[in-house]
N, C-alpha and C positions, 0 to 999 in steps of 0.2 A: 504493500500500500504506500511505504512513503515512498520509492518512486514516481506513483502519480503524481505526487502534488514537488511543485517545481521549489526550488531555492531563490533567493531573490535577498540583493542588499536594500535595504530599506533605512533611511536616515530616522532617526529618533524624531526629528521635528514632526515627521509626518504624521506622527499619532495621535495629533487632538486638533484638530481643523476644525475651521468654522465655517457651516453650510447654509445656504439660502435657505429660507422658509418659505411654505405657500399660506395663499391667503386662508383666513378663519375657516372653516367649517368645507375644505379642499385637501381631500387625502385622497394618498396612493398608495398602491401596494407594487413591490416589486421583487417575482417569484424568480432567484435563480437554478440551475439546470437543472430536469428531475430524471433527465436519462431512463424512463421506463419504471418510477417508483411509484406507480399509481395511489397508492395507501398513503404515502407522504404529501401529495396533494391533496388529496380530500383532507387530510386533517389542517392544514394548510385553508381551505375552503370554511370549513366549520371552524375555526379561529377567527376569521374574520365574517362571516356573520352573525358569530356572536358578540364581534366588538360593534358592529354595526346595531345591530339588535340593544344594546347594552348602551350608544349613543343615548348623549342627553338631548341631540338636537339631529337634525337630518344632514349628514353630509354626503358631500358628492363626491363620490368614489371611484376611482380607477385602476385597475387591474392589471397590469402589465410584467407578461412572463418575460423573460429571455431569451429564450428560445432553449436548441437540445433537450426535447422532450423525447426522443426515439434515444433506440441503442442504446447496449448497455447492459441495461435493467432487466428484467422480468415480464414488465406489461405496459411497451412503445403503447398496445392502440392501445388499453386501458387509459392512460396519459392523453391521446388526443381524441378517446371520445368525452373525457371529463371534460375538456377544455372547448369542444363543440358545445356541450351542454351547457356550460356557463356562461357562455354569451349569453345564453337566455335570460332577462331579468336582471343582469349585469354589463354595463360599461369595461371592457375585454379588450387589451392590445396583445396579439398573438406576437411576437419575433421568431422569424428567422434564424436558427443555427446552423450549424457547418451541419451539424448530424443531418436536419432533416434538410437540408440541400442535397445531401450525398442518396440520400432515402426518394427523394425528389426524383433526381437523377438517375437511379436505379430502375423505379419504375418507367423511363421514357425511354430505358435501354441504352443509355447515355454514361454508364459507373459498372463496372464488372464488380461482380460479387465477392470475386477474391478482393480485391482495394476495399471493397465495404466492410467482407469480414470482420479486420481487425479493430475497424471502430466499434462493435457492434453491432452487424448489420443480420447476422445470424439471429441475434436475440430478438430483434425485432420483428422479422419473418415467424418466428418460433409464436411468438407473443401472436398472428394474427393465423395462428393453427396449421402454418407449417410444414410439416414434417424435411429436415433438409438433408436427411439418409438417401431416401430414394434420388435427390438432386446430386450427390455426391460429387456423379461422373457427367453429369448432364450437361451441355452446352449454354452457354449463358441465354438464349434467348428462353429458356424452358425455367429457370429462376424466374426470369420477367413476368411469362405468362402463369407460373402459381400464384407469384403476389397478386398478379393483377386479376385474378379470378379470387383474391381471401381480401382484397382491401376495398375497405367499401368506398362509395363514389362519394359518399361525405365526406371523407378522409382524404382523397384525393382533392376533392375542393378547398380544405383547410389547410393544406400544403401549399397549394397555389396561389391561395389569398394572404399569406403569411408578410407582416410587414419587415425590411431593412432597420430600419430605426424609428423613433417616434420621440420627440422633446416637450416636455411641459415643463411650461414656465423656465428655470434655470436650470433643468435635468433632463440630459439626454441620455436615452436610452441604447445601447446594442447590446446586442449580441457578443462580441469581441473586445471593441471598444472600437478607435478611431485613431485615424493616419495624426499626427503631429502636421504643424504647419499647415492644413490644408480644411477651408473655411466647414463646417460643419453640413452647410446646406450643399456641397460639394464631394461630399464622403460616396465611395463606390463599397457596392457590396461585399464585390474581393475582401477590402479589410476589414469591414462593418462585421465578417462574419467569422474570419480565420483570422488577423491580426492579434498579435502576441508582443513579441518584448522591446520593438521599436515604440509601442503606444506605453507598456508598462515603465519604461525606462526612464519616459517622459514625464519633466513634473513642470512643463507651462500651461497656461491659462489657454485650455482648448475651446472656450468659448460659451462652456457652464458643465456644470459637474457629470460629469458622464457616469452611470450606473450599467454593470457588463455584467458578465460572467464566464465562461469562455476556459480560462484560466483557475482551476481547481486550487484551494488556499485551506489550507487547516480551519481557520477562521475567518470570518467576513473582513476585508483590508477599508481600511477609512483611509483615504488620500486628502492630500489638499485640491485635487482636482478631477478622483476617480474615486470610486466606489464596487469590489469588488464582490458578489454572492455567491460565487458559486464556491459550495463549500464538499464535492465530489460525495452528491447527497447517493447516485448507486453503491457505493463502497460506504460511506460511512453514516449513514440513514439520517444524513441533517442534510435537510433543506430549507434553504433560507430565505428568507422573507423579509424586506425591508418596507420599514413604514415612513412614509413621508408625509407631514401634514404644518401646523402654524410652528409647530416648534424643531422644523427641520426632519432631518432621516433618523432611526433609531430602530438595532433590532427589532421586528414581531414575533413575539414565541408563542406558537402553536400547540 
């Protein structure tokens, strides 16, 4: 396991930053990667509509995952039929991950199955009943046509509607994070989805606090200009959840 999670020099100053606030009665939620933990989302889900519930006044809520909800895990669709479902009745920004690009790409015949494999691309198939014994020897188009006879057309819709990035107020959202130097409303998805340690490395002012995940960390990292959740919730069954509302970001424990 700790080879997953990366080493990184991080200066002392970085540890207590001070973050925009949003206006009174304006919260957000932001879930990072659940890679196939269906079980840790729902409790994720019932956390926060009990804090909603439990509101002393009515706020306006937004929801925004990270993306890498496939692979991995145990149960990809589990993951993205919860997350179709909660559009329902909820204010929902889906993201884009490298995972479900690669998953994307799979199904269009576009990503061999051996390159998938090692991200998790096996568990994924498995998760939507599978079996990949008999695919063993099979020629990669015959992978393509069992997903695409076990994934439903809903799923394939939620993949292809899935957003690059999404900013409120002074927090911008990826998936990876974002290129340095290069103005925010000008970010390509290349980095927005796989960008690593020329964004990590980086400590200027990207032009408002950028929330990722991408980058698996022991514990959620507080930057002076990033904000880091994903905390490798398949391997270590934490998934993180950050709350933003008038008094800035702050763990949510579920």
């Amino acid at each position: 396991m700790l080879q997953f999670f990366r080493r990184r020099n991080e200066r002392k100053s970085d540890t207590a930053p001070t973050y925009p606030a949003l206006p009174e009665g304006r919260v957000v939620y932001a879930v990072g990667d659940i890679h196939g933990r269906s079980e840790l989302l729902e409790r994720i889900h019932d956390a926060i509509d009990a804090a909603s519930a439990a509101a002393h006044h009515v706020e306006d809520v937004t929801e925004v995952y990270l993306g890498d909800y496939v692979d991995r895990g145990p149960d990809s669709c589990g993951v993205v039929e919860r997350l179709i479902a909660r559009r329902v009745g909820h204010d929902v920004v889906c993201l884009r991950g490298n995972h479900e690009e690669m998953f994307e790409q799979f199904l269009h015949g576009e990503y061999a199955v051996e390159n998938w494999q090692p991200a998790g691309g096996i568990e994924t198939l498995m998760s939507y009943g599978i079996d990949p014994r008999p695919l063993a020897t099979a020629p990669a188009a015959a992978w393509v046509e069992a997903a695409l006879r076990r994934v439903p057309a809903s799923h394939h819709e939620f993949l292809l509607g899935l957003r690059d990035s999404h900013r409120i107020g002074d927090y911008f959202f990826a998936h990876a994070g974002v290129r340095p130097g290069t103005p925010l409303a000008d970010q390509v998805p290349e980095d927005l989805l796989w960008i690593r340690d020329l964004f990590l490395g980086d400590r200027s002012d990207f032009g408002a606090i950028v929330v990722h995940g991408h980058t698996p960390s022991m514990s959620p990292e507080f930057r002076r200009n990033r904000i880091n959740i994903d905390t490798g919730a398949y391997l270590t069954s934490r998934l993180t959840c950050l709350r933003i509302d008038h008094r800035g970001p702050r763990l949510f424990e579920s």
